[in-house]
Every structure is written in structure tokens, then in C-alpha cells.
C-alpha positions in Angstrom: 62.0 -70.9 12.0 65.1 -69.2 12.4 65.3 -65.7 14.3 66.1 -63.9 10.9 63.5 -65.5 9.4 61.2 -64.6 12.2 62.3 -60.6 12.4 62.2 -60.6 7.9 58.4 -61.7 8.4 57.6 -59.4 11.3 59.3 -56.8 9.9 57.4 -57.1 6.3 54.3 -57.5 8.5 55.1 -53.7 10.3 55.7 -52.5 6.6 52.4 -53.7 5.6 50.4 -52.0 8.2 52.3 -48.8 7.5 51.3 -48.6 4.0 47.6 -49.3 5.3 48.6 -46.1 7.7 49.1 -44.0 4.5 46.3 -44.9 2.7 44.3 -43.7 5.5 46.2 -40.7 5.3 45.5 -40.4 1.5 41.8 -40.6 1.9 41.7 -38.0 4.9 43.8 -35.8 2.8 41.2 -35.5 0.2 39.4 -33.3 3.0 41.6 -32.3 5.2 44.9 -29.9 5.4 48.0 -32.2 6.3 48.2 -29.6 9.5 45.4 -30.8 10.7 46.0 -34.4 10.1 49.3 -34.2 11.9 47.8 -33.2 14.8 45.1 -34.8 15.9 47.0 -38.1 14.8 49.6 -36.8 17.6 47.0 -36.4 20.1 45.8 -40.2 19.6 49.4 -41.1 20.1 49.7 -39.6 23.5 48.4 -42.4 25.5 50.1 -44.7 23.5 53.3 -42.6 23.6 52.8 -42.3 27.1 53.0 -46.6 27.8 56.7 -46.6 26.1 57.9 -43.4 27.5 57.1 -44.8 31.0 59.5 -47.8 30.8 62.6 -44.9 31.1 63.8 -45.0 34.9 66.7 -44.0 34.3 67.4 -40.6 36.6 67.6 -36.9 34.9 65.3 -34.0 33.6 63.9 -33.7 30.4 66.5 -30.8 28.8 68.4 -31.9 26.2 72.4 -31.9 26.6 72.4 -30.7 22.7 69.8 -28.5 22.8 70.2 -26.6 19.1 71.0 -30.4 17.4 67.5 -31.3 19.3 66.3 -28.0 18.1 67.5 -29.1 14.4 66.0 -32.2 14.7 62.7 -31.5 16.0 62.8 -28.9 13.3 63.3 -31.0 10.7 60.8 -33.8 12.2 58.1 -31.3 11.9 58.7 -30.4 8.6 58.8 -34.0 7.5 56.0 -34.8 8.8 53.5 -32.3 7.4 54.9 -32.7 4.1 55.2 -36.2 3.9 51.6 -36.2 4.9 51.2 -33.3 1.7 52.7 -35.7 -0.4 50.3 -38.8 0.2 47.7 -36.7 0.1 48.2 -35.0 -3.6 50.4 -37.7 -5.1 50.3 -41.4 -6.3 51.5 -43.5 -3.4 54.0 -45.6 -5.0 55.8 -42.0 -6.5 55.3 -40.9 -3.0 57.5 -43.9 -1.8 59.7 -43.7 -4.6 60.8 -40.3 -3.5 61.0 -41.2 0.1 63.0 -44.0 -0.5 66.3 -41.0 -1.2 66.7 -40.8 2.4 69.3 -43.2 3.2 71.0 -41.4 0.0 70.7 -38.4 1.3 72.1 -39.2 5.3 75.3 -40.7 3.3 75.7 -36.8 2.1 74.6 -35.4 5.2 77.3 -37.8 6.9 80.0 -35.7 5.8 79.1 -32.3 7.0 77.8 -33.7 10.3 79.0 -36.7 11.4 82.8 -35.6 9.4 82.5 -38.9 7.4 84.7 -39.9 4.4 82.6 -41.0 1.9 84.2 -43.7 -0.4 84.1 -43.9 -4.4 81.6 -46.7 -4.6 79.4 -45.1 -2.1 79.4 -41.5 -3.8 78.7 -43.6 -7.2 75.7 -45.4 -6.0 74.6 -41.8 -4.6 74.7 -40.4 -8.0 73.0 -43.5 -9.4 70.1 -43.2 -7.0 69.2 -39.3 -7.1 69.8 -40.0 -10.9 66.4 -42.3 -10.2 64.8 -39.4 -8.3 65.1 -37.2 -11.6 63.5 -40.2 -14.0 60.8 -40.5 -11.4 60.5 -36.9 -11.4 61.3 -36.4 -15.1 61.5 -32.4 -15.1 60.9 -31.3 -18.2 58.8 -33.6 -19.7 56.0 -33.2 -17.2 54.6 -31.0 -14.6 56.4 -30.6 -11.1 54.2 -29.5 -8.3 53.9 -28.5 -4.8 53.6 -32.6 -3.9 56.7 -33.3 -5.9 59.1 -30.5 -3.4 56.9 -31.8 -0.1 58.1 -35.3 -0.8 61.2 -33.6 -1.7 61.1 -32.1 1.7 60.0 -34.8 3.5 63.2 -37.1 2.3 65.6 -34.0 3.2 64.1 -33.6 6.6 63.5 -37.0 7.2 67.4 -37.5 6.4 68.7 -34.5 8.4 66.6 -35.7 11.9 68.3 -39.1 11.5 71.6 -38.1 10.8 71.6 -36.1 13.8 70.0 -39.0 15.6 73.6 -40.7 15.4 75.3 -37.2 16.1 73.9 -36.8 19.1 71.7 -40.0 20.3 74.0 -41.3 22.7 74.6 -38.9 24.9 71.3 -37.7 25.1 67.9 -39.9 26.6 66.1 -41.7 24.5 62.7 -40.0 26.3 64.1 -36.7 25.2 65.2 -38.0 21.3 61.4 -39.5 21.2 59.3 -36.6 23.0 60.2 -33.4 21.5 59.3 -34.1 17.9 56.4 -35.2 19.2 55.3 -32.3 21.2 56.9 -29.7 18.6 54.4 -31.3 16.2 51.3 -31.1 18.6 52.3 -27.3 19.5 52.9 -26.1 16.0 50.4 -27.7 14.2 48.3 -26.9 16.9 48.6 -23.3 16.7 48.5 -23.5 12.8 45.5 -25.2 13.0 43.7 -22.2 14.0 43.6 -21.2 10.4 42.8 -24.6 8.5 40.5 -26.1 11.0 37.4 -28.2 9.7 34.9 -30.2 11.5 35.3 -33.5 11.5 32.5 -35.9 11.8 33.2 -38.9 14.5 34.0 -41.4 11.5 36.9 -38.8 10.5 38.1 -38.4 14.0 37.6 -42.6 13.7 40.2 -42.8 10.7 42.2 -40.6 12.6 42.5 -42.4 15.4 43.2 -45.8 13.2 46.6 -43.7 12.1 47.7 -43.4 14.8 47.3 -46.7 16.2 48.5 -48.6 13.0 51.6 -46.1 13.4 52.4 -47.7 17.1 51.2 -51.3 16.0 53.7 -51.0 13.2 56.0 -49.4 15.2 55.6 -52.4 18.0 56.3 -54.5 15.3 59.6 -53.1 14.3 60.7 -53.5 17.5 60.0 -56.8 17.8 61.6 -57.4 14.3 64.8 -55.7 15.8 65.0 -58.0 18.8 63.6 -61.3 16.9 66.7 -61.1 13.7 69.6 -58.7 12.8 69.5 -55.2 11.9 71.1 -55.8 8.2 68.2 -58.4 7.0 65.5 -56.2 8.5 66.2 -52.5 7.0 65.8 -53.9 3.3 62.2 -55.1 4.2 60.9 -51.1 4.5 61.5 -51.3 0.3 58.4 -53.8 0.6 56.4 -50.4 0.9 56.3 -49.7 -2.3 54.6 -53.4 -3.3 51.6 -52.5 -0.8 51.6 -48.6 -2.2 51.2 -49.9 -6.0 48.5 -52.4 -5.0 46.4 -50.1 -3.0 46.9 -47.6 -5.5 45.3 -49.2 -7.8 42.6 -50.6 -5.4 41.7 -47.9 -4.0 42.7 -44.8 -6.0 42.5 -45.6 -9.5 46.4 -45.2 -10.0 48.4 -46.1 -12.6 52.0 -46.6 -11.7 53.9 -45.4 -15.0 56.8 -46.6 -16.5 59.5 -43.5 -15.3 58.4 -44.3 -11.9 59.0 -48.2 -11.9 62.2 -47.7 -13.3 63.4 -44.6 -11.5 62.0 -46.2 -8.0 64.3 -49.4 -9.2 66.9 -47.2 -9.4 66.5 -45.9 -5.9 66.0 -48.6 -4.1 69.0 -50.9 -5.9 71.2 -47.7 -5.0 69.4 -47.9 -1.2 69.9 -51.5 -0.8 73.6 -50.8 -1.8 74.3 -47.9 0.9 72.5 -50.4 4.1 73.8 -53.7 3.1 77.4 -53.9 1.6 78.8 -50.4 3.2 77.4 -50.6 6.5 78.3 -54.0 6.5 81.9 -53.4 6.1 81.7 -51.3 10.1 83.2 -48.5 8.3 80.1 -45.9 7.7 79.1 -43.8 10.8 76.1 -44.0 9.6 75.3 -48.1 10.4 72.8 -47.9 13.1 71.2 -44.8 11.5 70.5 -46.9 8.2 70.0 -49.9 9.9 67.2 -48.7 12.2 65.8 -46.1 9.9 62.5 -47.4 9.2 60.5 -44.8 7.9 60.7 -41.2 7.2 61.4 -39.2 10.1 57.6 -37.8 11.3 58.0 -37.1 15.0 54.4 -38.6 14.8 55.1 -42.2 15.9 58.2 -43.2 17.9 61.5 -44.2 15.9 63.0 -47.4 16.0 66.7 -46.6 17.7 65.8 -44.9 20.6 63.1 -47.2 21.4 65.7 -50.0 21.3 68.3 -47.7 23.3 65.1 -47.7 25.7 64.7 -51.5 25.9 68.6 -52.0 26.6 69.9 -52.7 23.0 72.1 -50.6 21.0 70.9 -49.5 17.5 73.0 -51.8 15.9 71.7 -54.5 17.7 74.2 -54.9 20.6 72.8 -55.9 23.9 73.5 -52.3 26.5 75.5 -52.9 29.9 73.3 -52.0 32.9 
């Protein structure tokens, strides 16, 4: 089996188990606030956290060089994940997705204002194509918009904005330091909000829980592994194999029906998406390669993202080997 080969199947394997992550989600959403959620899923990924974070010897404290890009990203990591978590909660999982799936739409934008890129005609065109598919799967209008439609909104935005600023600042800064503050921003926050949505939750709960946080890391491991095993350009594409897993559970376990707007406007999206990570950021040209190239899910601080993890294990995002 050849190495792509090998990462492709890994990396559809991570995918899997992710979507298996948010159906858990789903059902404890049906119970509990997303605040709540959020945070005890950070406080199962601690120890786990903990394992990875260790493997950084490299001298220095833990402030940030950037601290008000950290600040934006943390920010914006917090945000996304509480309402991403909203979103799989209150909507179908395969819209949820198909919303998501903007993100590498929206870091082309955001590249121009932060990273000063020059965004080229065929690039702004498949933009406009796939936002285009964000309004037929959101079809304003002709049917009601509600407060899960703007948190996966929100959770593409943010998710975009804390990678994008991922590649603005990511190499001069640790990767302990890109990888722990999201985390412990979530844990803080949601831990004081929590105060004011708290319910019990019986052992089983606290079970599923846990089981969120652990497929998070297993998928997460897996990633990894797909990063080292085959290159960066066949394995980004697989996280579109979400959706597959989302409709099928969906109807498994949910009763959903996945309409006829959303299978075309999620289409849409991802043929766009798949545009943007495979023939621009092949050409070396986009800033924003090893952002869209690494970015494997939306941006939670909740679990630990893919490029820093590699910048941890001596490899570049974009799949170089780093000089010791």
C-alpha cells in the first residue's frame, strides 16, 4: 500500500470517528446547554492534553510573543466551539456540516485583510460559487432561519478567523502556547458560565462525555498519523467524507431527512472547497497552503489542531520535515 494510500484511509478513518464525536454531541445536546458540554468535555481532555503537551522541551515560558492575535484566536476558538456544539445540537447533522464546510471559503477572505494576500479571479469565483451554496442550503426566504442556522454561521466564521491567524502568527510562536490557551480559555469561560446552566448529570452522561472527548484525541491521533503516513494535499479533501457519516447517522439515529436544497447547496460547497485546497494551494502561491491543508475540523479549542501538533513532532504544516 502506498503512503498516500495509507494516510487517505487513516485519514477517512479519523473523519469517521469524528462524526461518531458529534453524534454524541447531538444526543447530549438534547439535555444539556452547549456551555456545559464544552466544558466538561475540556476537562476529560486534560490528561490527554497533558501526554502531547509534554513532548515540547524546547526552552521558554508560556506567554505568547503575539499576545492580542492569541487573544483573537482564543477568542474566536471559544466562540466556535460553543456554537458549533449549538448547532449539532438543534440542527440536522448533515446541514450542520454543510455550513461548516464555508471555512476554507471564508480563510481565502480573511487572507486578505490578515495575512495581505492577493486573491486571484478564479479563487474569488469559486468563493462566490460556494457561499452561493451556503444560501441554497439556507434558503432565506422560503423557510425559517433560526438561532442554529447563525451558531453554525458563527462557528464557520470563528472557526476560519482562529486558523487564519494560525498561519499569521504560528511560527513564531510555540506550538504548546498555539494548543493551550484555547483550551484553557474554554475551561475558564464556560466554566464560570456554567454557574448559570448547570444540570446534574447522571454517571452515564458524564460517560458520553467522557467518550467526546476521547474520540476527539483518537481522531485527532489519527490525523496525525495521516499527516506523517501521505501528503498534506490528498489528506485535507478526506474531512468532506463527514458529511457521508452525518447523513447516515442522521437517519439512523435522528429520524432526519436530508432535503434536496441541502444536497445540492452542500455540493456546492464542498466542489468550491475542494477547489480552494487542491488546485490553488497547489500552485505554492496562497499564504494560506498549510492553513487549508492541515485544517481539519472547525476550530474548537476542545481537542488539539492538526499544525501545531505536527510543528510539535518536527514537521512543518505543509509537510516539510523541521531542522533541529
Amino acid at each position: 500500500m502506498s503512503s498516500n494510500a495509507k494516510g487517505a484511509i487513516l485519514a477517512l478513518i479519523a473523519f469517521a470517528v469524528f462524526a461518531t464525536h458529534d453524534v454524541f454531541i447531538k444526543v447530549l445536546g438534547e439535555v444539556y446547554s452547549p456551555i456545559q458540554i464544552v466544558f466538561f468535555s475540556v476537562l476529560f481532555s486534560f490528561p490527554l492534553a497533558t501526554v502531547f503537551l509534554m513532548r515540547d522541551s524546547k526552552p521558554g515560558n508560556l506567554l505568547p510573543r503575539h499576545p492580542w492575535w492569541m487573544a483573537l484566536r482564543t477568542v474566536a476558538s471559544v466562540a466556535t466551539a460553543v456554537s458549533a456544539f449549538y448547532a449539532f445540537s438543534v440542527l440536522p447533522l448533515a446541514q450542520t456540516y454543510a455550513i461548516l464546510f464555508a471555512t476554507p471559503l471564508l480563510i481565502t477572505i480573511l487572507a486578505i485583510p490578515v495575512l495581505g494576500e492577493k486573491v486571484r479571479l478564479r479563487r474569488w469565483l469559486a468563493v462566490i460559487v460556494g457561499l452561493s451554496g451556503v444560501f441554497v442550503v439556507l434558503r432565506p426566504g422560503s423557510t425559517d432561519l433560526t438561532l442554529g442556522h447563525a451558531a453554525a454561521l458563527t462557528a464557520a466564521i470563528g472557526g476560519s478567523l482562529a486558523s487564519i491567524v494560525v498561519r499569521r502568527v504560528g511560527s513564531a510562536e510555540r506550538p504548546i502556547v498555539m494548543l493551550l490557551y484555547p483550551m484553557v480559555a474554554n475551561f475558564v469561560i464556560m466554566g464560570v458560565a456554567l454557574a448559570f446552566v448547570y444540570e446534574p448529570m447522571p454517571i452515564e452522561h458524564l460517560g458520553l462525555v467522557a467518550l467526546v472527548a476521547a474520540f476527539a484525541w483518537t481522531a485527532g491521533r489519527c490525523i496525525i498519523a495521516a499527516y506523517q503516513a501521505g501528503e498534506a494535499a490528498i489528506i485535507a479533501p478526506m474531512q468532506y467524507s463527514q458529511i457521508i457519516w452525518a447523513t447516515i447517522f442522521g437517519v439512523l439515529f435522528f429520524d432526519e431527512v436530508i432535503d434536496t436544497a441541502t444536497i445540492v447547496g452542500a455540493g456546492i460547497i464542498i466542489a468550491s472547497g475542494l477547489y480552494i485546497v487542491l488546485r490553488e494551494s497547489n500552485s505554492g502561491a496562497s499564504a494560506t497552503t498549510p492553513v487549508l491543508r492541515t485544517r481539519s475540523r472547525h476550530e474548537t479549542g476542545t481537542y488539539l489542531r492538526a499544525g501545531p501538533l505536527l510543528r510539535l513532532m518536527g514537521r512543518h504544516p505543509d509537510g516539510k520535515t523541521e531542522s533541529k
